[in-house]
C-alpha beads as a LAMMPS data file, in Angstrom:
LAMMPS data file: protein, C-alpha beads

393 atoms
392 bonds

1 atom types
1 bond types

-500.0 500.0 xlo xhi
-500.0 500.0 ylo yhi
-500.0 500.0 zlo zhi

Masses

1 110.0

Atoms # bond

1 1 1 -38.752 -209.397 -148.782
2 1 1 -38.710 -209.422 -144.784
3 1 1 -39.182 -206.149 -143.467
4 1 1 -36.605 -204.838 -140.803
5 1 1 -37.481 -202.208 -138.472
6 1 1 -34.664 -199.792 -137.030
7 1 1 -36.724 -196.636 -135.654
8 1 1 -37.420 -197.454 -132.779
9 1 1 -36.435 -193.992 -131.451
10 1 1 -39.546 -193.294 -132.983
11 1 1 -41.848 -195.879 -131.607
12 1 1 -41.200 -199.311 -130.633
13 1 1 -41.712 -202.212 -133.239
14 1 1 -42.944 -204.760 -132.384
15 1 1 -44.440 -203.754 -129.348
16 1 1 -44.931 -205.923 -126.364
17 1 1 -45.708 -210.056 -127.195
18 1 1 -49.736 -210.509 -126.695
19 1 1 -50.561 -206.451 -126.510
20 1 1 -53.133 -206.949 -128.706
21 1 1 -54.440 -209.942 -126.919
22 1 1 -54.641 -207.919 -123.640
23 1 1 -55.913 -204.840 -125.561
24 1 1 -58.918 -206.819 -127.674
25 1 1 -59.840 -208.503 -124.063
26 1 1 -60.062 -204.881 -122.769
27 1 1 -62.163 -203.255 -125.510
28 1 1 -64.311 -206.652 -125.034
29 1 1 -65.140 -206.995 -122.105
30 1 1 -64.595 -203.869 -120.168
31 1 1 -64.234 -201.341 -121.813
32 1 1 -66.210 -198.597 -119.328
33 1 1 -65.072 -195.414 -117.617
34 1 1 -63.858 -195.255 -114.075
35 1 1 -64.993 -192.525 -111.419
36 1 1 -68.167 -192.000 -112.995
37 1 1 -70.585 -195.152 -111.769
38 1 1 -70.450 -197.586 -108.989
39 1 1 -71.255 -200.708 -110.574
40 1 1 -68.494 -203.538 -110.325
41 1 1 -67.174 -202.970 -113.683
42 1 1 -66.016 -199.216 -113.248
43 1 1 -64.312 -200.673 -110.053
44 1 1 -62.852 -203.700 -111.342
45 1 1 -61.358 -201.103 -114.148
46 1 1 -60.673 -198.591 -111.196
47 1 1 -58.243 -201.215 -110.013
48 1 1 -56.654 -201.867 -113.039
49 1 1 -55.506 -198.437 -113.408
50 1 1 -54.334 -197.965 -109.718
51 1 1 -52.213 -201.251 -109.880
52 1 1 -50.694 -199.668 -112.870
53 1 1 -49.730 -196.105 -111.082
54 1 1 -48.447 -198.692 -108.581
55 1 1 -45.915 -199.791 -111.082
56 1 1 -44.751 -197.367 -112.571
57 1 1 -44.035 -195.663 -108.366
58 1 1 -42.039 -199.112 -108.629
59 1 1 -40.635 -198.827 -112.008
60 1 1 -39.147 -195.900 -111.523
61 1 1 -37.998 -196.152 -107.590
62 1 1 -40.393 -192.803 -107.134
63 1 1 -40.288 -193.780 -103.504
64 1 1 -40.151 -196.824 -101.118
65 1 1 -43.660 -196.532 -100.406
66 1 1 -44.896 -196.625 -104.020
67 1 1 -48.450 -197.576 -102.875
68 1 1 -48.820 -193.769 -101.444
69 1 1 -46.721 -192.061 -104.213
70 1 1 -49.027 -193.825 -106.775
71 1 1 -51.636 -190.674 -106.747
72 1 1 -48.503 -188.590 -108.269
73 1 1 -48.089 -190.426 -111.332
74 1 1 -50.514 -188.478 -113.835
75 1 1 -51.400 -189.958 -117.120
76 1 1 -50.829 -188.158 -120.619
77 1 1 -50.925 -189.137 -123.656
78 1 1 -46.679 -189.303 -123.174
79 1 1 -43.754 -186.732 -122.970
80 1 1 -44.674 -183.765 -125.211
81 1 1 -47.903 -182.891 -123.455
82 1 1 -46.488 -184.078 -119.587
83 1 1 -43.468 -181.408 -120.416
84 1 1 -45.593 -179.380 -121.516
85 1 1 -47.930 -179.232 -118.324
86 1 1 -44.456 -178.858 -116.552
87 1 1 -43.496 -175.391 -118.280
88 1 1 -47.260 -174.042 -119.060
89 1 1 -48.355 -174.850 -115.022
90 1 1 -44.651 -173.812 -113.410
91 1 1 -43.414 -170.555 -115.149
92 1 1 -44.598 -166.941 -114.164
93 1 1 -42.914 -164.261 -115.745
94 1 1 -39.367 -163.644 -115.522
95 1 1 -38.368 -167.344 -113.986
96 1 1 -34.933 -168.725 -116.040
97 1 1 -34.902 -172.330 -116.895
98 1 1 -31.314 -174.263 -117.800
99 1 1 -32.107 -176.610 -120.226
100 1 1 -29.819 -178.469 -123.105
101 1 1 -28.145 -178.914 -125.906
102 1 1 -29.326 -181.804 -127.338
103 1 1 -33.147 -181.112 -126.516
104 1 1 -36.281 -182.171 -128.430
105 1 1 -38.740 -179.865 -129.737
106 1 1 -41.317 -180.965 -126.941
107 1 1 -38.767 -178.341 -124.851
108 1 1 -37.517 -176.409 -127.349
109 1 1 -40.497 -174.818 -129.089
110 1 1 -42.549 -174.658 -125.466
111 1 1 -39.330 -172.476 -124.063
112 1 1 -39.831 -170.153 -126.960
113 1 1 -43.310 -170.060 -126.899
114 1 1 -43.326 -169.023 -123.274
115 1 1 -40.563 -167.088 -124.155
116 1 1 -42.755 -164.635 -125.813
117 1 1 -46.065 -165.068 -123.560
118 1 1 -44.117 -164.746 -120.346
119 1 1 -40.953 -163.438 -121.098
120 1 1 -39.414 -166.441 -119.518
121 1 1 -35.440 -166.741 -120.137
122 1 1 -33.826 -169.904 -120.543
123 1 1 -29.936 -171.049 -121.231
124 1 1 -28.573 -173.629 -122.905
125 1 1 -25.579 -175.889 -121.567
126 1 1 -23.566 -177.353 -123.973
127 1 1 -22.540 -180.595 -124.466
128 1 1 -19.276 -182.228 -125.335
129 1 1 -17.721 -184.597 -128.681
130 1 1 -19.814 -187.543 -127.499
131 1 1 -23.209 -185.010 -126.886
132 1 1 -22.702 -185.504 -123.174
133 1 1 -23.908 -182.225 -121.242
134 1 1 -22.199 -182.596 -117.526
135 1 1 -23.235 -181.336 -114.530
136 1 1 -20.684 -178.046 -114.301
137 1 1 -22.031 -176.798 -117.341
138 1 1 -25.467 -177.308 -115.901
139 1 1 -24.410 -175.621 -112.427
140 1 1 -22.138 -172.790 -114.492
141 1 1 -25.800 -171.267 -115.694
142 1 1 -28.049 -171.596 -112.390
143 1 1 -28.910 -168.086 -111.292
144 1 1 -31.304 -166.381 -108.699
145 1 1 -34.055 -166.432 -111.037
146 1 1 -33.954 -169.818 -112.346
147 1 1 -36.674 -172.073 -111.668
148 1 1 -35.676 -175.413 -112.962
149 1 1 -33.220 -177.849 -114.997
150 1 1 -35.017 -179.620 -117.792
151 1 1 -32.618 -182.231 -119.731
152 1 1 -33.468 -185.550 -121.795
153 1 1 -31.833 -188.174 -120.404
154 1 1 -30.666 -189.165 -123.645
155 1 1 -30.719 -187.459 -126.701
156 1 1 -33.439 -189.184 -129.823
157 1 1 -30.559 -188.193 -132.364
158 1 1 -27.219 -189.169 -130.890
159 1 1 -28.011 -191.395 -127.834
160 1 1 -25.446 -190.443 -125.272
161 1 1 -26.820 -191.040 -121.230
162 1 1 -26.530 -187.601 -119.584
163 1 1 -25.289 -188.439 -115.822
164 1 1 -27.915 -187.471 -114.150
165 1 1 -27.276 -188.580 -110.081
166 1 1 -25.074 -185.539 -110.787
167 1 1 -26.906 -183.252 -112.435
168 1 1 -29.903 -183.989 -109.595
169 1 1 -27.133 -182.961 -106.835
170 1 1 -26.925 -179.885 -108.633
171 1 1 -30.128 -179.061 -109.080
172 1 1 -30.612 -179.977 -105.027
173 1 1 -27.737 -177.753 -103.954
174 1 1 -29.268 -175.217 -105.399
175 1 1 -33.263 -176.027 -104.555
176 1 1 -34.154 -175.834 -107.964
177 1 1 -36.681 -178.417 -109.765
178 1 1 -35.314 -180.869 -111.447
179 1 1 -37.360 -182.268 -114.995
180 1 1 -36.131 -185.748 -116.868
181 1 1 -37.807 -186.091 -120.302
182 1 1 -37.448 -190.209 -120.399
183 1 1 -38.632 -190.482 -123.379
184 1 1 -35.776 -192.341 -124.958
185 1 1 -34.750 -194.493 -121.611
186 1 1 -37.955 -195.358 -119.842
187 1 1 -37.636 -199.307 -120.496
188 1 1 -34.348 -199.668 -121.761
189 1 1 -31.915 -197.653 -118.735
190 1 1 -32.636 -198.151 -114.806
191 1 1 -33.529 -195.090 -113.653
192 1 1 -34.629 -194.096 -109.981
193 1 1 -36.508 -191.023 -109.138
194 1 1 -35.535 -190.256 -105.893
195 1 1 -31.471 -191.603 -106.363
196 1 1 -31.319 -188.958 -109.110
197 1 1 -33.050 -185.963 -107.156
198 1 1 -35.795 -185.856 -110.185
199 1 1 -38.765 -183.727 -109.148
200 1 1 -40.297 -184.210 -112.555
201 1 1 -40.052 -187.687 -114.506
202 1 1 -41.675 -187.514 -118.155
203 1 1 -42.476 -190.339 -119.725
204 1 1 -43.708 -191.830 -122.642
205 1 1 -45.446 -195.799 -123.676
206 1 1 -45.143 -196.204 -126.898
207 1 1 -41.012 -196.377 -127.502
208 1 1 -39.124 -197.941 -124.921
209 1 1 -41.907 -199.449 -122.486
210 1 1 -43.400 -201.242 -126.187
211 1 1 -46.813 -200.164 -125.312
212 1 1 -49.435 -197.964 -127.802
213 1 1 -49.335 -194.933 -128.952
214 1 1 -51.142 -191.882 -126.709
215 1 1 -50.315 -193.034 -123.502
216 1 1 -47.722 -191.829 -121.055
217 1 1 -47.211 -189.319 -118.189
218 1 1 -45.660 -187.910 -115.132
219 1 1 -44.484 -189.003 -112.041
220 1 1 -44.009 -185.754 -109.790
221 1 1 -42.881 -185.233 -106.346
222 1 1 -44.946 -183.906 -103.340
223 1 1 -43.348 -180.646 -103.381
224 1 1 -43.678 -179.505 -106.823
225 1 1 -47.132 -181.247 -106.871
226 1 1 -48.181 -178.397 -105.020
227 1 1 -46.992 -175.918 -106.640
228 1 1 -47.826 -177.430 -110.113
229 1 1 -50.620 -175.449 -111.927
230 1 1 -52.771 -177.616 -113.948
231 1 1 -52.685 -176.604 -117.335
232 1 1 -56.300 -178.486 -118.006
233 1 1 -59.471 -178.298 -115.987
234 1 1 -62.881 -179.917 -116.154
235 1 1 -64.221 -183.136 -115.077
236 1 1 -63.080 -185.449 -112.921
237 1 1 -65.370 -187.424 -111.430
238 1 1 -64.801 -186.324 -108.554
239 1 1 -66.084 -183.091 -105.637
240 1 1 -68.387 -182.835 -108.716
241 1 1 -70.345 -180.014 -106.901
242 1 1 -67.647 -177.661 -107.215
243 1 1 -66.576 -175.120 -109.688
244 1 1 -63.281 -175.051 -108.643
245 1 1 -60.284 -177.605 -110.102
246 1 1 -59.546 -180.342 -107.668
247 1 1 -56.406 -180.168 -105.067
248 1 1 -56.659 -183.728 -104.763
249 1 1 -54.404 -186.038 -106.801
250 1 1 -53.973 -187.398 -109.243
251 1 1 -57.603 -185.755 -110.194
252 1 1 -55.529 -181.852 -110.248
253 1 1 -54.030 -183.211 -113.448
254 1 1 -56.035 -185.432 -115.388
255 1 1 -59.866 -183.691 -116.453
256 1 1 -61.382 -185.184 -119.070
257 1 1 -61.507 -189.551 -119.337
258 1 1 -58.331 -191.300 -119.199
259 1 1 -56.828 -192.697 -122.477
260 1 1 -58.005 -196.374 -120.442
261 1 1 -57.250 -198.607 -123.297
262 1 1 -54.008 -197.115 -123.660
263 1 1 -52.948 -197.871 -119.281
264 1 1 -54.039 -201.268 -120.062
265 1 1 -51.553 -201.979 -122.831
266 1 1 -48.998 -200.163 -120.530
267 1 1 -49.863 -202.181 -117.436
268 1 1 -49.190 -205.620 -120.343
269 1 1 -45.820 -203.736 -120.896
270 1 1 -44.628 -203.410 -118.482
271 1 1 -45.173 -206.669 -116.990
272 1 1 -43.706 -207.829 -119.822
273 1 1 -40.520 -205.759 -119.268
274 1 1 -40.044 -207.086 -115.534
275 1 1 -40.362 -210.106 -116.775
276 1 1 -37.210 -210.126 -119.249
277 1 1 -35.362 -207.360 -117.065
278 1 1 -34.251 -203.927 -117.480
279 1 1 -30.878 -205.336 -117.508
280 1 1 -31.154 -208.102 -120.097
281 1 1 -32.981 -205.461 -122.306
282 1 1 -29.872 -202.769 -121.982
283 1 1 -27.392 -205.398 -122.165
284 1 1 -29.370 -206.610 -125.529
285 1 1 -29.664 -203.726 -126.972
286 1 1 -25.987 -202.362 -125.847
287 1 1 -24.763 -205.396 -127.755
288 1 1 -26.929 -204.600 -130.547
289 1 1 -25.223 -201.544 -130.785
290 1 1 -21.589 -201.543 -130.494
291 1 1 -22.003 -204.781 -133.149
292 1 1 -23.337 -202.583 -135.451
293 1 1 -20.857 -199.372 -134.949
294 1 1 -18.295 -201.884 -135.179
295 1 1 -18.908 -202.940 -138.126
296 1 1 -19.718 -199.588 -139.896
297 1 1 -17.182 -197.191 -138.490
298 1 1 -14.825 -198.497 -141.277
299 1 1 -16.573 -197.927 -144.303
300 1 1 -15.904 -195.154 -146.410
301 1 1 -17.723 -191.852 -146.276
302 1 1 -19.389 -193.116 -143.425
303 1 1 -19.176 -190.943 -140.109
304 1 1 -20.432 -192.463 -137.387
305 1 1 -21.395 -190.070 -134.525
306 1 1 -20.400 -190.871 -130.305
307 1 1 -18.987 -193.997 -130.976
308 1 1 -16.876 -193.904 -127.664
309 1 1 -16.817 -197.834 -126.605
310 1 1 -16.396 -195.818 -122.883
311 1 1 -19.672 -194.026 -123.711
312 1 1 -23.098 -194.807 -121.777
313 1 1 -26.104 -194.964 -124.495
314 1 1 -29.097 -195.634 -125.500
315 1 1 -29.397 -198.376 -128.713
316 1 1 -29.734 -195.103 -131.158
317 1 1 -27.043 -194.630 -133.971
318 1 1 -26.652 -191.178 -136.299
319 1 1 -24.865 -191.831 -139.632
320 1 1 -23.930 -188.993 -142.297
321 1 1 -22.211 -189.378 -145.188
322 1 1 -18.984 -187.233 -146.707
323 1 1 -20.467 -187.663 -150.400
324 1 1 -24.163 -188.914 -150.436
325 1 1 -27.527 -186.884 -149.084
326 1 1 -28.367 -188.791 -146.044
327 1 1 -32.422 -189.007 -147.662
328 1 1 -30.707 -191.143 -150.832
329 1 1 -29.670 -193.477 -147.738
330 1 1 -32.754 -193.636 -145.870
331 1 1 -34.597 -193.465 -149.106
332 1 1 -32.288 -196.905 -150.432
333 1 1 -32.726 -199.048 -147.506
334 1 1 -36.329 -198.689 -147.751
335 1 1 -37.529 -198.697 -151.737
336 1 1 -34.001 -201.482 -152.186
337 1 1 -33.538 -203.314 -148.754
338 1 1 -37.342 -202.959 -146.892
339 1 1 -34.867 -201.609 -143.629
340 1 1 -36.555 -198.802 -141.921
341 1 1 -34.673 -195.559 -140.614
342 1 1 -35.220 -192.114 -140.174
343 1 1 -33.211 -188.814 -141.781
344 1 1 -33.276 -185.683 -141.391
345 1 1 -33.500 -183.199 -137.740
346 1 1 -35.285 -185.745 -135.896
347 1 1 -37.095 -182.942 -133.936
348 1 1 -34.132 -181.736 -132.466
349 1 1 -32.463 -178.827 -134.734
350 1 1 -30.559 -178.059 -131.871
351 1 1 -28.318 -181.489 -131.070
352 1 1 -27.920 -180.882 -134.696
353 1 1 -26.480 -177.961 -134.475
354 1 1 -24.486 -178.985 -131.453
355 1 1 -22.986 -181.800 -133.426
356 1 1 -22.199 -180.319 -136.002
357 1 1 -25.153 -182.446 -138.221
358 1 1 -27.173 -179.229 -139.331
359 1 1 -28.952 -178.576 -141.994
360 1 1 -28.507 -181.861 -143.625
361 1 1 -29.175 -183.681 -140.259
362 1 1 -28.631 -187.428 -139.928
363 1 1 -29.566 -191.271 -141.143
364 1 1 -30.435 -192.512 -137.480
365 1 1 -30.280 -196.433 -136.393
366 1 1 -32.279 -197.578 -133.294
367 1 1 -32.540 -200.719 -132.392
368 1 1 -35.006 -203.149 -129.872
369 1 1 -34.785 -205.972 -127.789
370 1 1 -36.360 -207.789 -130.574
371 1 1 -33.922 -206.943 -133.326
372 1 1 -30.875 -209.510 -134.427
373 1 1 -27.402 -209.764 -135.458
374 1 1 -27.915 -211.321 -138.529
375 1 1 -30.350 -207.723 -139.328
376 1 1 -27.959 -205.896 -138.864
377 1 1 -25.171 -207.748 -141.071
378 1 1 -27.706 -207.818 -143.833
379 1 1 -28.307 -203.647 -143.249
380 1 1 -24.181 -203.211 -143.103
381 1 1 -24.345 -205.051 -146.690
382 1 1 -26.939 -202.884 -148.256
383 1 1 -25.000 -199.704 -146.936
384 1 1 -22.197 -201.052 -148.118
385 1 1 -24.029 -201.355 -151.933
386 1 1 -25.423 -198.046 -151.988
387 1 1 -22.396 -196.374 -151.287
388 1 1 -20.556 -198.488 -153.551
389 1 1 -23.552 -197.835 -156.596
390 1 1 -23.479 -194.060 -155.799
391 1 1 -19.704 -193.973 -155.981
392 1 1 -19.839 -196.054 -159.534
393 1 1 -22.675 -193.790 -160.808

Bonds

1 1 1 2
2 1 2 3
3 1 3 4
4 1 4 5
5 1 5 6
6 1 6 7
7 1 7 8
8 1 8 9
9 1 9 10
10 1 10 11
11 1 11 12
12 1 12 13
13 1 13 14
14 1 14 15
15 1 15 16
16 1 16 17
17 1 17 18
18 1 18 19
19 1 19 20
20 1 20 21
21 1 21 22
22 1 22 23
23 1 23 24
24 1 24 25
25 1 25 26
26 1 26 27
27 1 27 28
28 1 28 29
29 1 29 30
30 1 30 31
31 1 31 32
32 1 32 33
33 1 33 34
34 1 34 35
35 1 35 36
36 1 36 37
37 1 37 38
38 1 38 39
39 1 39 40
40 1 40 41
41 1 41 42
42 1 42 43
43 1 43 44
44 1 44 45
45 1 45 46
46 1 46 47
47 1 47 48
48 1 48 49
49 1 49 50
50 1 50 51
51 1 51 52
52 1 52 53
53 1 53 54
54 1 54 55
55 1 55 56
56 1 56 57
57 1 57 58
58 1 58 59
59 1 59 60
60 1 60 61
61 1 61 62
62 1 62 63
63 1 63 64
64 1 64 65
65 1 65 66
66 1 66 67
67 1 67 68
68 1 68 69
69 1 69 70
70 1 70 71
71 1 71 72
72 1 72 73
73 1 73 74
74 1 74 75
75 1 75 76
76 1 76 77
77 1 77 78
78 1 78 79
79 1 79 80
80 1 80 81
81 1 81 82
82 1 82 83
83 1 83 84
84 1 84 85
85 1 85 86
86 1 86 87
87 1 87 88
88 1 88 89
89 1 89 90
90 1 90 91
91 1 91 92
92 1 92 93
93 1 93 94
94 1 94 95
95 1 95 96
96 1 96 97
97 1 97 98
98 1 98 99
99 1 99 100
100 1 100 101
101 1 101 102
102 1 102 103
103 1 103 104
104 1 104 105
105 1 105 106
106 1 106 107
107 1 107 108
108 1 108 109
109 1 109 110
110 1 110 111
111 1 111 112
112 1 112 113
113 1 113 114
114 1 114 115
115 1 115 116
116 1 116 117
117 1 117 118
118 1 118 119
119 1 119 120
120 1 120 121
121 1 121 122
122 1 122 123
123 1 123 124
124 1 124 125
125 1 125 126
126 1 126 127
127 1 127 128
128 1 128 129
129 1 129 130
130 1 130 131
131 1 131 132
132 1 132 133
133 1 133 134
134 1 134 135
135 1 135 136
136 1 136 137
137 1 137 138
138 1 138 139
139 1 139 140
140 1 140 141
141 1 141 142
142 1 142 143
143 1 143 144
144 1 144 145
145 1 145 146
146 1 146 147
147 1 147 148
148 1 148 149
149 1 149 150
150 1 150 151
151 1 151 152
152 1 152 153
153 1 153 154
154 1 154 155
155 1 155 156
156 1 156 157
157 1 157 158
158 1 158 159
159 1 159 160
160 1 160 161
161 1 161 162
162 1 162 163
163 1 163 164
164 1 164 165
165 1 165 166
166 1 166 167
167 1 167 168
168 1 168 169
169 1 169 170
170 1 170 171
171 1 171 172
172 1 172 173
173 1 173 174
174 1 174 175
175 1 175 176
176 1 176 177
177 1 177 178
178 1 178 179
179 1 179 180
180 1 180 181
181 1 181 182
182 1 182 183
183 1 183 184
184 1 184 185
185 1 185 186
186 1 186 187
187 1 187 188
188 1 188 189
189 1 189 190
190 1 190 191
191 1 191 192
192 1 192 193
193 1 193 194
194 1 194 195
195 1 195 196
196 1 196 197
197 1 197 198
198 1 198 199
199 1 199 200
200 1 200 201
201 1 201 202
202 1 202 203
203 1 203 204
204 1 204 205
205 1 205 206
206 1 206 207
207 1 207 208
208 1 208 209
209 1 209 210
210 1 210 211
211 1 211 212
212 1 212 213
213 1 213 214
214 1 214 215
215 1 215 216
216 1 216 217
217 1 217 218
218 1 218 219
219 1 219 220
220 1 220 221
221 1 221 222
222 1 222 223
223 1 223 224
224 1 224 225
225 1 225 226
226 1 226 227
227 1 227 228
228 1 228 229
229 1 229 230
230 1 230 231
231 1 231 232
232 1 232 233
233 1 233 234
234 1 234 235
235 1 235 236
236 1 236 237
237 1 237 238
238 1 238 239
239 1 239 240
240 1 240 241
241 1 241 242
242 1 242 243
243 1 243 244
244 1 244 245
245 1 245 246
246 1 246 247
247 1 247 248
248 1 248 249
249 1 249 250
250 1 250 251
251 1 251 252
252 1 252 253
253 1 253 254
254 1 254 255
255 1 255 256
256 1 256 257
257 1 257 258
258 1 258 259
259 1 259 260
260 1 260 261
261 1 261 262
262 1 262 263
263 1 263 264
264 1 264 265
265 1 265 266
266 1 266 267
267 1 267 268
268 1 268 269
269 1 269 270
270 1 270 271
271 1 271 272
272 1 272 273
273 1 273 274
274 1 274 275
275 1 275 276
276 1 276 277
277 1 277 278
278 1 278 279
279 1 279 280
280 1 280 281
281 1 281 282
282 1 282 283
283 1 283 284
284 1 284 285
285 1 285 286
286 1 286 287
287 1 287 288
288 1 288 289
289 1 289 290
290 1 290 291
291 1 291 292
292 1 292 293
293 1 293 294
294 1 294 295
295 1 295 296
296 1 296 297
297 1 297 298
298 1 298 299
299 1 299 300
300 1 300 301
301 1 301 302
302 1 302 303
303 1 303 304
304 1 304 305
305 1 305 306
306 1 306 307
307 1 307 308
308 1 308 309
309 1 309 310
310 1 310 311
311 1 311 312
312 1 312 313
313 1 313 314
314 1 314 315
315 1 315 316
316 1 316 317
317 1 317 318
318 1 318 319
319 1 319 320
320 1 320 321
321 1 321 322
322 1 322 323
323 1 323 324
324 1 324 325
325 1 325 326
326 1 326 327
327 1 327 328
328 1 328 329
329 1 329 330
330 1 330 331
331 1 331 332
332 1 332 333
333 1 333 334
334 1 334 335
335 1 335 336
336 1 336 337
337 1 337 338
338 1 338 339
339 1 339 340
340 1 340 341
341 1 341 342
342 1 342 343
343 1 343 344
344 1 344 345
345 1 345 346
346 1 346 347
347 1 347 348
348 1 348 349
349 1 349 350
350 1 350 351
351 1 351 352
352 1 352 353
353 1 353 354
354 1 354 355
355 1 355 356
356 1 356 357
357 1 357 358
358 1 358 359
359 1 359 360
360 1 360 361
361 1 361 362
362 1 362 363
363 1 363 364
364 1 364 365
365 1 365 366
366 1 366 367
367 1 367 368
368 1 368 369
369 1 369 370
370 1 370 371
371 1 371 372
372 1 372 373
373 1 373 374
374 1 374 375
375 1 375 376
376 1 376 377
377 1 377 378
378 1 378 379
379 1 379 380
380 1 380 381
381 1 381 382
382 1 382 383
383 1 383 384
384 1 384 385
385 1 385 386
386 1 386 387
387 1 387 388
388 1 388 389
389 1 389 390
390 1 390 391
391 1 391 392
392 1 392 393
């Protein structure tokens, strides 16, 4: 039986066509380090990962001279650890942070942590029905002391687009940093950096940009770059006679040798990705969608969560059910239908809570560019037969 793959939320499946062709030529053939030696390898390989800042300055419109913004997009190994060098290299004691309601652990459980190691403060701004936080409750909680906005574009469990040209005004009025956690847009929703007032873009590889695991970053603007802390220090390759961190970027941020293999398969991506088109992905994936919360939002016991046909979103889909455990679900389209989901909190206890989801938490749908119609009608059938079986049993 074909396997069909709806997490994507998670990870992207499949990943880019001929990764593993451009990865296995990598590992091959070059596979060195770069600021450490001067032979023509570690250059060619230097280049490499400087035409890749290059695109991702481009990707996401950091600035119209992406060749010189390049040097301020740091690699991580994706959005947890870049949010986490955000709040860890930012905060001093006392600063307030606005963040979310709909937030992923990667900000929830580093706001608490600093919570208690720097007595840091933070608010949460709700969202609405759809999981939609606006900009007034955003600009309702800005004080004196706060230091920054953090928000996910979208939310992993619920997939509503937070409008975030307005929530960057706000954060400008009020000369406060704005932070984007991308982790669920990046490759699937045009975003620009500088249109949006974003100090601090997170992103990560391995969902929507269909590149590997362990690779993704930061793109950060000049101001905050110099304010930034690095949260790591060590080697660099570079003023190697000092015992002092670098100033310089992007070495400030990135001690320690780059995950190479993994820019490679992100410089494939997201060739791949201009290739097809931002748009054609979104509008494939939009489809994919709304085809699929069509055809579900009728069934019974089924509660399908923002469903708004008005609503901007991600492909993501939350499902509970009025009389089954949504782990039976998940559980049933696996071991019975070989369709992949995920159940439970997702990570995010607290757009569970918002939504009204928590404890039992959700069966969540996400779909790709590379997923079909006719996947979907077969994963509205099994649905249909489990519910149907559990009702009967």
């Amino acid at each position: 039986m074909k396997k069909i793959y709806f997490d994507n939320a998670a990870t992207s499946f499949p990943k880019a066509p001929f990764l593993s062709v451009a990865v296995t030529d990598f590992i091959e053939n070059n596979c060195v380090n770069i600021n450490r030696g001067i032979y023509s390898m570690s250059s060619d390989l230097s280049d490499m990962v400087l035409s890749t800042r290059v695109a991702i300055a481009k990707f996401f419109d950091c600035d119209d001279e992406p060749e010189k913004f390049c040097k301020r997009i740091i690699f991580t190994s994706g959005v947890t650890q870049s949010i986490n060098m955000f709040l860890r290299g930012i905060l001093s004691e006392n600063d307030h942070v606005v963040t979310g309601a709909l937030e992923h652990h990667a900000v929830m459980r580093t706001l608490n942590a600093l919570k208690e190691e720097k007595n840091i403060t933070y608010s949460v701004a709700p969202c609405d029905k759809n999981g939609v936080v606006s900009a007034s409750a955003v600009e309702s909680l800005i004080t004196d002391k706060t230091k920054a906005v953090i928000l996910n574009h979208a939310s992993n469990v619920f997939g509503a687009i937070n409008p975030i040209d307005e929530i960057g005004e706000v954060c400008k009025k009020h000369g406060v940093y704005f932070v984007l956690d991308t982790a669920q847009t990046a490759g699937a929703e045009y975003i620009s950096m500088r249109k949006s007032n974003i100090d601090f873009l997170a992103f990560s590889g391995h969902k929507g940009l269909l590149s590997l695991q362990g690779i993704g970053g930061f793109a950060v603007s000049k101001k905050l770059s110099l304010e930034l802390k690095p949260v790591i220090t060590g080697g660099t390759g570079s003023v190697s006679h000092s015992y002092t961190q670098p100033d310089i970027l992007p070495d400030k941020f990135e001690s320690g040798t780059l995950n190479l293999c993994g820019i490679c398969a992100l410089n494939h991506s997201l060739k791949f990705i201009n290739s097809v088109s931002i748009d054609k992905i979104k509008e494939k994936e939009t489809s994919l969608r709304r085809y699929f919360v069509d055809k579900v939002k009728n069934i019974e016991g089924v509660v399908v969560y923002s469903d708004d046909e008005s609503l901007n979103t991600t492909s993501v889909v939350s499902l509970s059910f009025t009389e089954v455990d949504t782990a039976f679900v998940s559980d049933a389209l696996e071991n019975n239908y070989s369709i992949m989901t995920r159940c439970g909190l997702h990570c995010a206890p607290s757009a569970h809570t918002a939504m009204g989801t928590y404890p039992d938490g959700t069966v969540r749908f996400s779909f790709s560019y590379f997923n079909t119609t006719d996947e979907i009608d077969y994963c509205v059938d099994a649905l249909k037969k489990i519910l149907e079986e559990r009702k009967n049993a």
